[in-house]
C-alpha positions in Angstrom: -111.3 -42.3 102.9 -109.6 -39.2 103.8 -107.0 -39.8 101.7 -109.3 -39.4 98.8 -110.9 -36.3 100.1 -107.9 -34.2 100.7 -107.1 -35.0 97.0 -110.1 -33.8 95.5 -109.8 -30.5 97.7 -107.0 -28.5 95.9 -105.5 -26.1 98.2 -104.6 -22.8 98.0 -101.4 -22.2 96.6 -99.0 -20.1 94.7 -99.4 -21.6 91.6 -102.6 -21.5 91.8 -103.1 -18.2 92.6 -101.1 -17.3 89.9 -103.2 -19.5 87.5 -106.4 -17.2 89.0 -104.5 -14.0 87.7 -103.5 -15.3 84.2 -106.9 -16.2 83.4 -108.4 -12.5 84.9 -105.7 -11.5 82.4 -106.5 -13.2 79.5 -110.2 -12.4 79.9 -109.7 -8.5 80.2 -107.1 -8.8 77.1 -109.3 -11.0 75.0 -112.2 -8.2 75.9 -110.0 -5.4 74.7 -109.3 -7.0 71.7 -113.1 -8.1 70.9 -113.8 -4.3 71.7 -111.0 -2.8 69.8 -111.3 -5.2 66.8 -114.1 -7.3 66.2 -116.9 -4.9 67.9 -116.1 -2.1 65.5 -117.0 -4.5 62.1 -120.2 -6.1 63.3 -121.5 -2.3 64.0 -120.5 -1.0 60.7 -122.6 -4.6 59.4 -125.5 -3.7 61.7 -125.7 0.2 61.1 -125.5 -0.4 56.9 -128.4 -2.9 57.6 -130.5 -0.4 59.2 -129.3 2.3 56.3 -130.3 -0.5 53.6 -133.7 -1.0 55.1 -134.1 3.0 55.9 -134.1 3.2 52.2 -136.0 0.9 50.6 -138.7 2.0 52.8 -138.2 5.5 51.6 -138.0 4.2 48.0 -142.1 4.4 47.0 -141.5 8.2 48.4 -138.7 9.4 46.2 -140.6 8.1 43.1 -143.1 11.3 43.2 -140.9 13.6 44.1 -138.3 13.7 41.1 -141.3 13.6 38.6 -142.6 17.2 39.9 -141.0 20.2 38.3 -139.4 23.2 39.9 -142.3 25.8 41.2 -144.9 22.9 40.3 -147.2 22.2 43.2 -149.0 18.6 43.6 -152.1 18.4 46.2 -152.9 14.5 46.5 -156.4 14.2 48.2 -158.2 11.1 48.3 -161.8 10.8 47.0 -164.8 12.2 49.0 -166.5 8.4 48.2 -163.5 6.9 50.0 -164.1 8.9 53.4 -167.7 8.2 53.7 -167.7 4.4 53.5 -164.5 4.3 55.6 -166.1 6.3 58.3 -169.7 3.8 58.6 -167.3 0.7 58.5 -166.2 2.1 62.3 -168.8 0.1 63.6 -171.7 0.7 66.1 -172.1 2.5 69.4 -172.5 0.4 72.5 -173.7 2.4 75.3 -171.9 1.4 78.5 -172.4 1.9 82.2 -170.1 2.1 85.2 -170.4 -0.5 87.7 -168.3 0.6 91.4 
């Protein structure tokens, strides 16, 4: 039985220990690479993403603007009918008390 035991425990050895420093190696080379190679292209992916999506949404904006003419000025109000109701849809006043 302890025959078995001190098999499965793998001492500590030089071969070992130089296994333990290939793989540290390998990791911090394989991060480098990732960081020098593949980290650069998924940003530039991500960042024209976010500039794709900045400009649709500022699509409906850019519509008004090149239909006004130089020294033309535009005022867009909405209706006074429009303010009214949207202010007596708030709801009702509830009158509250504290409790300590």
């Amino acid at each position: 039985m302890k025959e078995i035991i001190n098999l499965m425990i793998q001492e500590a050895g030089f071969i070992t220990f130089l296994r333990t420093i290939a793989i540290i190696l390998l990791v911090i080379y394989g991060l480098k690479f990732i960081a020098k190679y593949l980290l650069p292209i998924v940003l530039k992916k991500a960042v024209n993403k976010a500039q794709e999506r900045a400009q649709q949404r500022n699509s409906g904006f850019s519509g008004a603007e090149q239909d006004v003419k130089v020294g033309e000025t535009i005022i867009d109000k909405k209706p006074q009918a429009n303010r009214n109701n949207q202010s007596k849809d708030v709801g009702d006043y509830v009158d509250y008390e504290e409790v300590d």
